[in-house]
Residue frames relative to the residue before (quaternion, step in Angstrom):
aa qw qx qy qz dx dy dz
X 1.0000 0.0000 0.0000 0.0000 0.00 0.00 0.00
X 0.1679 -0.6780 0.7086 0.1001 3.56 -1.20 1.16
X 0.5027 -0.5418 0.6482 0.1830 2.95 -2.12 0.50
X 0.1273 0.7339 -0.6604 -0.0952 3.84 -0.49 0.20
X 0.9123 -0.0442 -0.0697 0.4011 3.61 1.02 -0.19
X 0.8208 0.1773 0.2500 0.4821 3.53 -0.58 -0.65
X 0.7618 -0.1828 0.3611 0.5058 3.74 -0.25 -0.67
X 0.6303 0.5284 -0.2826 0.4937 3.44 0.99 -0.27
X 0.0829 0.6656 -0.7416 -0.0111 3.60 -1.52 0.88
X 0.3422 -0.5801 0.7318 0.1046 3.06 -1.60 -0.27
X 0.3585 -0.6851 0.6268 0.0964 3.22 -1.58 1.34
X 0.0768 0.7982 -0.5904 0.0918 3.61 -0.78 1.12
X 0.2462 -0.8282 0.4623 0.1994 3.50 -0.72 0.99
X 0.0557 -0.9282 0.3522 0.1064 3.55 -0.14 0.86
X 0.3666 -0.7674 0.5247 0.0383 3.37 -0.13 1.44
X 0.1249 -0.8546 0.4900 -0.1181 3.98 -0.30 1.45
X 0.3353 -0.6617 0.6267 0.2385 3.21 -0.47 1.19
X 0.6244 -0.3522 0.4302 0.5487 4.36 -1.80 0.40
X 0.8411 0.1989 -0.0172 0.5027 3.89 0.35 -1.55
X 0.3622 -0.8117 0.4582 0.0011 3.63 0.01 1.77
X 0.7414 0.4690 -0.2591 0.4041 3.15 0.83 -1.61
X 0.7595 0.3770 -0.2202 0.4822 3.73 0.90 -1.19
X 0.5535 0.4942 -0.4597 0.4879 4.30 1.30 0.38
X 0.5994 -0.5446 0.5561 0.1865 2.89 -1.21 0.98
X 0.0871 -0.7721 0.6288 0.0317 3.93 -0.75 0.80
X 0.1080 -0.7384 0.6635 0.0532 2.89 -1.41 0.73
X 0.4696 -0.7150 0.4824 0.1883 3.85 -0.97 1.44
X 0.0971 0.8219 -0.5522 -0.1007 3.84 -0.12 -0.32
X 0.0672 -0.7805 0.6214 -0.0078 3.54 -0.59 0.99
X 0.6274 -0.6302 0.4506 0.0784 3.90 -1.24 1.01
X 0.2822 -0.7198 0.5737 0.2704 3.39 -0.91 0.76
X 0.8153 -0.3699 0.1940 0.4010 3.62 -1.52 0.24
X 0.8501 -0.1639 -0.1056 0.4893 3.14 -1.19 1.17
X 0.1777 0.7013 -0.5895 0.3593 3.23 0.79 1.95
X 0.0279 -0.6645 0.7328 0.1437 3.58 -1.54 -0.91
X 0.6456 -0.5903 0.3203 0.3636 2.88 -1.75 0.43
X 0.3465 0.7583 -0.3217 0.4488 3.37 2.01 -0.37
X 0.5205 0.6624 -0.3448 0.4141 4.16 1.70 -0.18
X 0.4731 -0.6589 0.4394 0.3859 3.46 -0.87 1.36
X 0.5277 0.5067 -0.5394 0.4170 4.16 0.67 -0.30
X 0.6912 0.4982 -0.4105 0.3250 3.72 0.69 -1.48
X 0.7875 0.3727 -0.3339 0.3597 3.65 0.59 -1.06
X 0.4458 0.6640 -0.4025 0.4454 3.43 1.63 0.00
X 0.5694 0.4900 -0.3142 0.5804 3.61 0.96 -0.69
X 0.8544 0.2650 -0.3035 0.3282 3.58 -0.03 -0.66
X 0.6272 0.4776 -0.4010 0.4666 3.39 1.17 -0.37
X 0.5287 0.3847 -0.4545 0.6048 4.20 1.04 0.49
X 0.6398 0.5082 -0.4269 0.3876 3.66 0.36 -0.90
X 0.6320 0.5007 -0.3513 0.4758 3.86 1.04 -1.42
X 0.8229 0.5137 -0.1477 0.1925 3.53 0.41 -1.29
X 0.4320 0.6346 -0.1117 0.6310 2.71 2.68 -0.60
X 0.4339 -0.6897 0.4338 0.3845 3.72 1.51 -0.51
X 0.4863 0.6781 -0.4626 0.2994 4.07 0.83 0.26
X 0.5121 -0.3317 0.7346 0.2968 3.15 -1.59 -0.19
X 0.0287 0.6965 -0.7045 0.1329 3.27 -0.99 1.40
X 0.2258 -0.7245 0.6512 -0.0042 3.77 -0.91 1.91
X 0.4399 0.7241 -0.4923 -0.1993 3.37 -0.36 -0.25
X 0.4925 -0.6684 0.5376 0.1475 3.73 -1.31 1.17
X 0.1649 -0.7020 0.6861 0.0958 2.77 -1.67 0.88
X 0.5201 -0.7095 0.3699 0.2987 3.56 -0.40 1.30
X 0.7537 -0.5092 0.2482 0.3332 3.55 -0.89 0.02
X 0.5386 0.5562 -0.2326 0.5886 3.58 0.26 1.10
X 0.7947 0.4604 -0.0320 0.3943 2.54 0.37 -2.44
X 0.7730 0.2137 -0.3278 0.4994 3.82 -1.71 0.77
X 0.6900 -0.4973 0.3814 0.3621 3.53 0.56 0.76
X 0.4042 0.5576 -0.5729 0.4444 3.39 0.88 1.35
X 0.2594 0.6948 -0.6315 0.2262 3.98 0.62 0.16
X 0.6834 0.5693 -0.3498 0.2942 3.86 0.51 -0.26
X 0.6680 0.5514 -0.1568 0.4745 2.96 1.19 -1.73
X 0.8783 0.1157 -0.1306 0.4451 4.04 0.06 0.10
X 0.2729 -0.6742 0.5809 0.3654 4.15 -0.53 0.65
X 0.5015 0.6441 -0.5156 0.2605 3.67 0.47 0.42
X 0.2832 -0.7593 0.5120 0.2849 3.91 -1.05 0.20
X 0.2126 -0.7939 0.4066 0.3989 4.03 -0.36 0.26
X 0.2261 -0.7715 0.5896 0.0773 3.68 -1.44 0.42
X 0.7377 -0.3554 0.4232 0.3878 3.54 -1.31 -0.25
X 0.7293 0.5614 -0.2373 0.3110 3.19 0.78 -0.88
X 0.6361 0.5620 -0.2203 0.4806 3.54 1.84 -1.16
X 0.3079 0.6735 -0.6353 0.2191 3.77 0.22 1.16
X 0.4049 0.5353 -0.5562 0.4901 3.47 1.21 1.37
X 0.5452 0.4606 -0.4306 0.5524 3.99 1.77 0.54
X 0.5403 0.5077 -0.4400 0.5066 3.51 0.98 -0.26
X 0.7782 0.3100 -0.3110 0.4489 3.87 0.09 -1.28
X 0.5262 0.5471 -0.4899 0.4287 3.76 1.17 0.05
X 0.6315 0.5047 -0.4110 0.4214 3.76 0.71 -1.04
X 0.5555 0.7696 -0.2303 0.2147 3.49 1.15 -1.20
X 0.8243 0.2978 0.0208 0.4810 2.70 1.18 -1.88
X 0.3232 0.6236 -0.4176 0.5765 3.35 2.05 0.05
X 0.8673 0.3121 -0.2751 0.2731 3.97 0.06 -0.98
X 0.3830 0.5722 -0.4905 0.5342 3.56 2.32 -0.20
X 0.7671 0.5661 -0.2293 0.1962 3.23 0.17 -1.18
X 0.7034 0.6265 0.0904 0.3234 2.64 1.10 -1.33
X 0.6326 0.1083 0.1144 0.7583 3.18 0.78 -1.86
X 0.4272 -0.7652 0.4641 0.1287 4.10 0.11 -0.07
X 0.2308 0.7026 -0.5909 0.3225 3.55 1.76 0.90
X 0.6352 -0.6080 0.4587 0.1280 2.98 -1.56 1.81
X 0.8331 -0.2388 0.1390 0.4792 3.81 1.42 -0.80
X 0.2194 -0.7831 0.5756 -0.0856 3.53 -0.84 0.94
X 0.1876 -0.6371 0.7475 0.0122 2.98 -2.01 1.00
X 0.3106 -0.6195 0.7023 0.1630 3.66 -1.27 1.18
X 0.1060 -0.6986 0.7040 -0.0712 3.20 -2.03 1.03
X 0.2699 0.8144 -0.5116 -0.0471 2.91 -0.76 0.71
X 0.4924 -0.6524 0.5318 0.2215 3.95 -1.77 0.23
X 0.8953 -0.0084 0.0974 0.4346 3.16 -0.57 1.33
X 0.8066 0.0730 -0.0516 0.5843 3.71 -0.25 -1.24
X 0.6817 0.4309 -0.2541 0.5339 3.33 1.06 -1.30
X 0.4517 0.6010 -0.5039 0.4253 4.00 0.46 -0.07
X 0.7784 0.3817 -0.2411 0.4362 3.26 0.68 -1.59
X 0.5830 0.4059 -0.4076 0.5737 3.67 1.01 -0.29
X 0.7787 0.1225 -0.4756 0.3904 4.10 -0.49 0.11
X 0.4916 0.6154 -0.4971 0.3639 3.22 0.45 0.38
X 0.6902 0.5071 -0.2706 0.4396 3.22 1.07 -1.40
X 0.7544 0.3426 -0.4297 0.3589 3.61 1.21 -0.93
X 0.6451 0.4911 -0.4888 0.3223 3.67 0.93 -0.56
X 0.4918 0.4278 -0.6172 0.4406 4.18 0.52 0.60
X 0.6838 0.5088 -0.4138 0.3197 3.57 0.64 -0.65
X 0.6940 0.4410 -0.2979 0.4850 3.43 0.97 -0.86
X 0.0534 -0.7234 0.6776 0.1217 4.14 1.38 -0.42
X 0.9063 -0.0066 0.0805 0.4148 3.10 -2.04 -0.91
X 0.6554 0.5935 -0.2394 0.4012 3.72 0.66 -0.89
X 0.3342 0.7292 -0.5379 0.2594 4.16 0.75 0.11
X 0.6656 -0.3633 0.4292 0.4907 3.09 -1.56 -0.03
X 0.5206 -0.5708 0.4111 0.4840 4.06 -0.90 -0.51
X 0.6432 0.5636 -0.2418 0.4585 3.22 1.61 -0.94
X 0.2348 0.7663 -0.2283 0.5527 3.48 1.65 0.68
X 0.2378 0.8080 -0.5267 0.1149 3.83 0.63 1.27
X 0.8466 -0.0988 0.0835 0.5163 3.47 0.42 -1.03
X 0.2233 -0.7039 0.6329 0.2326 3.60 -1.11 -0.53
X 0.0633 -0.7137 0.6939 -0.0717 3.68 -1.29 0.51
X 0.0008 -0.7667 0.6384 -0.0683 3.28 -1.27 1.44
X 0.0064 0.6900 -0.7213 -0.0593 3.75 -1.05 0.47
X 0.8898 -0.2393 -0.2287 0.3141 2.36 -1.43 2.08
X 0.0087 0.8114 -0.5834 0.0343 3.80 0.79 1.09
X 0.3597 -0.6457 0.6583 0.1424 3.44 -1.34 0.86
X 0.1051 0.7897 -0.5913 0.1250 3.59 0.44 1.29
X 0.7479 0.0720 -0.2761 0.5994 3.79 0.74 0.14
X 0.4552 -0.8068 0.3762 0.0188 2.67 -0.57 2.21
X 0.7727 0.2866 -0.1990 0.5302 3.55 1.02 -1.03
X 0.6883 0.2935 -0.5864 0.3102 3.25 0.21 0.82
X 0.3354 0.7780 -0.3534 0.3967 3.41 1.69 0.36
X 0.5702 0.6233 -0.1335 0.5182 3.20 1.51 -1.68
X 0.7407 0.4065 -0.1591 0.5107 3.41 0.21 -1.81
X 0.6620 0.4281 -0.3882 0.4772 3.79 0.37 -1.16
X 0.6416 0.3604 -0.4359 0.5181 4.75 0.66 -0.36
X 0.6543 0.4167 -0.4365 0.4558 3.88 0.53 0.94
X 0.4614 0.6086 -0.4849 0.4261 3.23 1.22 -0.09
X 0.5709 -0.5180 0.3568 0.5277 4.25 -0.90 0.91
X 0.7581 0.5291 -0.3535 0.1424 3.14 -0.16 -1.51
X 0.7538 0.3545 -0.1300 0.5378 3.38 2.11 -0.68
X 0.2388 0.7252 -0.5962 0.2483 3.72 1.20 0.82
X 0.7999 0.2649 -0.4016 0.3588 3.63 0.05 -0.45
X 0.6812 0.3338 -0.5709 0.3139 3.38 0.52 0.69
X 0.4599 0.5936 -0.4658 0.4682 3.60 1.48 0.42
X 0.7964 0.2932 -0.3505 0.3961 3.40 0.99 -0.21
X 0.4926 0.3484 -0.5647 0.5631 3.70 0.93 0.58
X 0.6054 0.3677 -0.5936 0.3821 4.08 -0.33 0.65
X 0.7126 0.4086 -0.2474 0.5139 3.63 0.90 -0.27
X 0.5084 0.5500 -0.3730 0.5477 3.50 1.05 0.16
X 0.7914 0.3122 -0.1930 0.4889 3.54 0.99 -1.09
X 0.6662 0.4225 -0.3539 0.5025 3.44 1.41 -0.11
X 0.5601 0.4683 -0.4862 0.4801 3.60 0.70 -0.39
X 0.4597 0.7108 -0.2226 0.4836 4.06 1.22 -0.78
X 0.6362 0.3640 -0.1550 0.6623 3.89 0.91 -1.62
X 0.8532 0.3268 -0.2682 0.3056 3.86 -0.08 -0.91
X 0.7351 0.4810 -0.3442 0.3314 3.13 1.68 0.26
X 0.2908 0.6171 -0.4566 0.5711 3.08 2.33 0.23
X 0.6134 0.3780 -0.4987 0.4818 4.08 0.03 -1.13
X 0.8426 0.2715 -0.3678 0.2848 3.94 -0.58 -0.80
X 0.5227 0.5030 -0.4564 0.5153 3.57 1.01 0.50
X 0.7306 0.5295 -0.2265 0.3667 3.44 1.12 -0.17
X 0.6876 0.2931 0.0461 0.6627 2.48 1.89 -1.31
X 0.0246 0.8465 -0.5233 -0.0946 3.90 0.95 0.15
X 0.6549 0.5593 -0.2562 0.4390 3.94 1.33 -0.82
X 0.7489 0.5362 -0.1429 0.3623 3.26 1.32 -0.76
X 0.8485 0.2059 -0.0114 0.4874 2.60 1.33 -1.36
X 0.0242 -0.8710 0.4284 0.2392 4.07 0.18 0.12
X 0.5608 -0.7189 0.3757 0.1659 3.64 -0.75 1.16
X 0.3381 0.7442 -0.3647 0.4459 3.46 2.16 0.22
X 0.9046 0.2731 -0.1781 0.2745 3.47 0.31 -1.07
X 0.1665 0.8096 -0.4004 0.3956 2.43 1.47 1.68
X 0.5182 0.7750 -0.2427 0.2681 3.31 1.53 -1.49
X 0.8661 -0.2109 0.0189 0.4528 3.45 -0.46 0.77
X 0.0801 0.8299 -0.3832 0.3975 2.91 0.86 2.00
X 0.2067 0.8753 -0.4194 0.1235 3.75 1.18 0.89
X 0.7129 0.2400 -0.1099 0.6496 3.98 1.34 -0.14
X 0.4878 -0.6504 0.5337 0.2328 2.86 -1.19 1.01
X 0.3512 0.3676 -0.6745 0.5354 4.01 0.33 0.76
X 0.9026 0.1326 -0.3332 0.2381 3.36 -0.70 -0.59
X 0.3882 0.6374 -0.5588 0.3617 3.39 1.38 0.44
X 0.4227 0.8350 -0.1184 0.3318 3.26 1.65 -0.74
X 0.7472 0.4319 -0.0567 0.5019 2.62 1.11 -1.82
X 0.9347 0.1356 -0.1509 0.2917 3.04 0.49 -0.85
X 0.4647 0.5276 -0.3378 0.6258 3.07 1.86 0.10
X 0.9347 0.1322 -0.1187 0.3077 3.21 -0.69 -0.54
X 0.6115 0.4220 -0.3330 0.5806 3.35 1.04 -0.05
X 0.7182 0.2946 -0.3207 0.5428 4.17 1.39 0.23
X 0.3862 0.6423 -0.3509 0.5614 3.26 1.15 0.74
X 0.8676 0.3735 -0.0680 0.3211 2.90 0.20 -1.93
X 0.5911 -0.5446 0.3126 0.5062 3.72 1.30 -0.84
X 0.5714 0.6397 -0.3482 0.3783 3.53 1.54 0.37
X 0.5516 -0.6206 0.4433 0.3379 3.11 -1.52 0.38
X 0.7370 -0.2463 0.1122 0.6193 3.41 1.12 -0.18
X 0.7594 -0.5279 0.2058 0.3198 3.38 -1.31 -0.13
X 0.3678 0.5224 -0.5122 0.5740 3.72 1.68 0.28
X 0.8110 0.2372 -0.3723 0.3839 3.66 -0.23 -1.55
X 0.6366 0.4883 -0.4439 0.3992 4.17 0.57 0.64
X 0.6687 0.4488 -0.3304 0.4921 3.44 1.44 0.04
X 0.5947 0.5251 -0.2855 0.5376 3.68 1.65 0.01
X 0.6925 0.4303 -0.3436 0.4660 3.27 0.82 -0.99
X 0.6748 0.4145 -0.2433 0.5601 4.09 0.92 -1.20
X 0.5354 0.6175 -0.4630 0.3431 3.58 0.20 0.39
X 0.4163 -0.6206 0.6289 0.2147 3.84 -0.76 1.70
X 0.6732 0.5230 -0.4180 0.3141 3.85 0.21 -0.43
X 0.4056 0.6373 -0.4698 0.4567 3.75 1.75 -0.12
X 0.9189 -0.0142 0.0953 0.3826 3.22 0.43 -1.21
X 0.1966 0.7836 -0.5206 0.2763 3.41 1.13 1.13
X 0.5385 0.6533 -0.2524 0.4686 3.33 1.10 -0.35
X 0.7430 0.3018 -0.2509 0.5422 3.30 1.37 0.15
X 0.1910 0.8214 -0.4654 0.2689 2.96 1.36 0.34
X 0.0976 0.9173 -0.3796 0.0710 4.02 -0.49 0.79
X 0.4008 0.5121 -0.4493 0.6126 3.05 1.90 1.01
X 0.6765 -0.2780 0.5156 0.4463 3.04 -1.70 -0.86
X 0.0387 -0.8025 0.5532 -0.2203 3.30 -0.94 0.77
X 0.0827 -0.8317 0.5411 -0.0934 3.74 -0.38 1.64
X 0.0577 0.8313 -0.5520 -0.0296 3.50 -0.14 0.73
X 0.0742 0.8371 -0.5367 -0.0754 3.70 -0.27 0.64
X 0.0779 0.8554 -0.5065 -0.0757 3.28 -0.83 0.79
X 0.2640 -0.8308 0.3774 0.3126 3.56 -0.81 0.04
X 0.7720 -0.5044 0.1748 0.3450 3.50 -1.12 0.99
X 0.5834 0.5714 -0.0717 0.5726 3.23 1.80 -1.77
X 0.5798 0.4756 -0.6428 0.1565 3.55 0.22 -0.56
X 0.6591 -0.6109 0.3368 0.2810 3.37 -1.67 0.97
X 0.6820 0.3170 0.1369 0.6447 3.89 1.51 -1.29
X 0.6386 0.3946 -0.5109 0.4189 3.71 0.32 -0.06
X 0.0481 -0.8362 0.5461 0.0097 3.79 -0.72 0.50
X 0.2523 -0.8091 0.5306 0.0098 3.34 -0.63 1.30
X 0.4927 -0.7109 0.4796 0.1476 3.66 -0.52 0.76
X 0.4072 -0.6060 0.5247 0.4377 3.66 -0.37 0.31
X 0.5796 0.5290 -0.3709 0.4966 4.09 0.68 -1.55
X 0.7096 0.4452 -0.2931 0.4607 3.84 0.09 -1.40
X 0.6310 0.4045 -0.4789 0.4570 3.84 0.17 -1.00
X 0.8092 0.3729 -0.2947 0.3453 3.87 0.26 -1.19
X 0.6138 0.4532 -0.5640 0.3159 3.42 0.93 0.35
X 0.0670 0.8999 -0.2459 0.3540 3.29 2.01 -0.22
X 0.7752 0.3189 0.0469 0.5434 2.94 -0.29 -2.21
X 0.7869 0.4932 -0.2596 0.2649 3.37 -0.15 -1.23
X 0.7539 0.3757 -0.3499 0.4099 3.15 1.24 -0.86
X 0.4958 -0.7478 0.3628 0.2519 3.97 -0.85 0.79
X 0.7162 0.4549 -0.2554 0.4636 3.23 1.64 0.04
X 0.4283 0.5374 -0.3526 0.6352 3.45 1.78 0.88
X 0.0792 -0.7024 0.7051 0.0562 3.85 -1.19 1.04
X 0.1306 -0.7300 0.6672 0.0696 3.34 -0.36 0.98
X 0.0339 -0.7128 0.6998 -0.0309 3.62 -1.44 1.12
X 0.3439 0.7406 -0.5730 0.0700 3.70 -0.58 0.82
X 0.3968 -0.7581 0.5105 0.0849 2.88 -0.80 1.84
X 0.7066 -0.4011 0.4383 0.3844 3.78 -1.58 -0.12
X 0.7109 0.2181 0.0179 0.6683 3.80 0.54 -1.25
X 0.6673 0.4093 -0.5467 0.2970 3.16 -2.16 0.66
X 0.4428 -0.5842 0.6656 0.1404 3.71 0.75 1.37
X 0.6729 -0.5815 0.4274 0.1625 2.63 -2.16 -0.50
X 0.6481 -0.1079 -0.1687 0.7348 3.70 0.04 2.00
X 0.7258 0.3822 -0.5070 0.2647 3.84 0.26 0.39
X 0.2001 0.6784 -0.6775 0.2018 4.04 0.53 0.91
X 0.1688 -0.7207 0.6148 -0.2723 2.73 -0.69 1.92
X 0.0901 0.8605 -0.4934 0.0895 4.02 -0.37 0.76
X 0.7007 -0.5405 0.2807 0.3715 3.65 -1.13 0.61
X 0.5084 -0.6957 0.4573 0.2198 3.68 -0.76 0.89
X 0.4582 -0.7355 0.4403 0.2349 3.30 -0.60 1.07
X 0.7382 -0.3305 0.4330 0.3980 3.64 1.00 -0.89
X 0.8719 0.2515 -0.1578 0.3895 3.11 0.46 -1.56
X 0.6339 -0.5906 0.3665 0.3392 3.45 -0.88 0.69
X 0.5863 0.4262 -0.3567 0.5894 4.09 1.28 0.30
X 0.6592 0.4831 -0.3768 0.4360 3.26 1.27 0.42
X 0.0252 0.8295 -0.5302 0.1733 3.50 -0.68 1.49
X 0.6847 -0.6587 0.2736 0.1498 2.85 1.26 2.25
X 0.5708 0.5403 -0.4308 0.4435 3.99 1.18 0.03
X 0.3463 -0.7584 0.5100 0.2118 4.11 -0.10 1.38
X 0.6704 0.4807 -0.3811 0.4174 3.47 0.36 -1.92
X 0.6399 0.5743 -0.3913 0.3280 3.62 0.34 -1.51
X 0.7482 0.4047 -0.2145 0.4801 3.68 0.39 -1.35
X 0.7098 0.4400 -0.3743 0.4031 3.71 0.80 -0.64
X 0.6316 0.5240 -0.3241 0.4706 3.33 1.28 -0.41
X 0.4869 0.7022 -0.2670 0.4456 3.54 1.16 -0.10
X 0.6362 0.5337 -0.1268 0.5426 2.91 0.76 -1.58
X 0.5999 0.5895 -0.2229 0.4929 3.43 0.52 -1.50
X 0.8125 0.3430 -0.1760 0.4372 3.55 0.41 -0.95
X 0.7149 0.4044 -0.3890 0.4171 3.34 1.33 0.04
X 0.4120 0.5473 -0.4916 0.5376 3.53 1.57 0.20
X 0.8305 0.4391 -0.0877 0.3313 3.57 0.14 -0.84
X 0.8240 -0.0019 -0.1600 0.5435 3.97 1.21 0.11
């Protein structure tokens, strides 16, 4: 269990090389109404282990069966729980250096904190890697209502309407099971859950303010973004793609195929091969880079 605030931890499973301090670690953080229990998360750690790292991986607030432990709800916006896990394992456990990763939701959250931290990170701060980060949130949102994607807008609202009704049995003072009512898309699950919960005015001023595209442009490590061409719901801005490009410390890779987190590729044979691309390319990535 990590502190990230107040009354609040987080459940992270942490996977130790014999000699912690002198492996390279790598943080990995889930996409919505993920865990670390995600075939990407254990994909990360079985390359990270085999690659010789320190493998962390977090389970955002809420998430891995922490719905008890805090009346709080987690969002895009809290990549002040990411630089908390961060500084919990410098501190803490004394690993010499680290790269953040994230999927999707969690893309958009290390992404969002390494622009925030730019030139100014911890030292122990090498790179970051995302696959398929949802860094422009509202057309991400708006694009899972489009037909062709209702049924994966409705299994994120199936499992969140699900999460927010465990919190108000838990929390009956905190939370009220009303502002559910005619709740059919996650914008307005947005709206009125999590963006009146969370400290927004509504679900625009929570998709501007929690957006990595504010400040990806400052990004100043290494930095792997891979997306794919197909994903069904991740949307890239024209403004966001070109800060993207522009910035020289960001490789952007986005292939034709691999939907969203599912770039999936021909086995090689060997029995340490488990056919998961992003996982291994992000790996790699992390051994040029910390």
């Amino acid at each position: 269990m990590i502190k990230v605030e107040s009354g609040v931890v987080v459940r992270c499973l942490c996977h130790w090389q014999s000699d912690r301090r002198s492996a390279a670690t790598v943080i990995a953080v889930h996409g919505l109404e993920g865990s670390t229990d995600s075939q990407y998360m254990l994909g990360i750690a079985r390359h990270g282990l085999a690659a010789g790292m320190n493998v962390v991986l977090m389970n955002q607030r809420n998430c891995g069966g922490m719905d008890h432990c805090a009346p709080t709800l987690y969002n895009s916006d809290r990549s002040a729980d990411v630089a908390a896990v961060a500084r919990n394992v410098v501190e803490r456990d004394e690993v010499s250096r680290f790269s953040l990763v994230g999927f999707s939701m969690g893309g958009n959250l290390v992404l969002k904190l390494a622009g925030e931290w730019g030139e100014d990170g911890p030292r122990e701060f090498r790179s970051v890697a995302a696959v398929c980060p949802a860094v422009d949130l509202a057309a991400s949102a708006d694009a899972l209502h489009e037909m062709a994607n209702r049924i994966y807008e409705y299994y994120f609202l199936m499992q969140l309407f699900a999460r927010f009704r465990r919190k108000v049995k838990l929390f009956p003072t905190e939370f009220d099971i009303a502002r559910l009512r005619g709740v059919s898309t996650l914008r307005e699950f947005d709206d009125r859950v999590t963006a009146y919960y969370c400290g927004f005015t509504g679900a625009d001023d929570y998709y501007q303010r929690a957006a990595a595209a504010n400040v990806i442009d400052r990004v100043a490590v290494p930095a792997l973004i891979i997306h794919a061409a197909n994903d069904p719901f991740i949307r890239l801005r024209d403004e966001t793609r070109g800060k993207i490009l522009a910035n020289p410390h960001i490789s952007f890779v986005e292939t034709e195929d691999g939907g969203h987190c599912a770039f999936l590729g021909e086995r090689n044979g060997n029995s340490d091969d488990d056919g998961r691309w992003a996982e291994n390319q992000v790996i790699e990535f992390v051994k040029r880079t910390v």
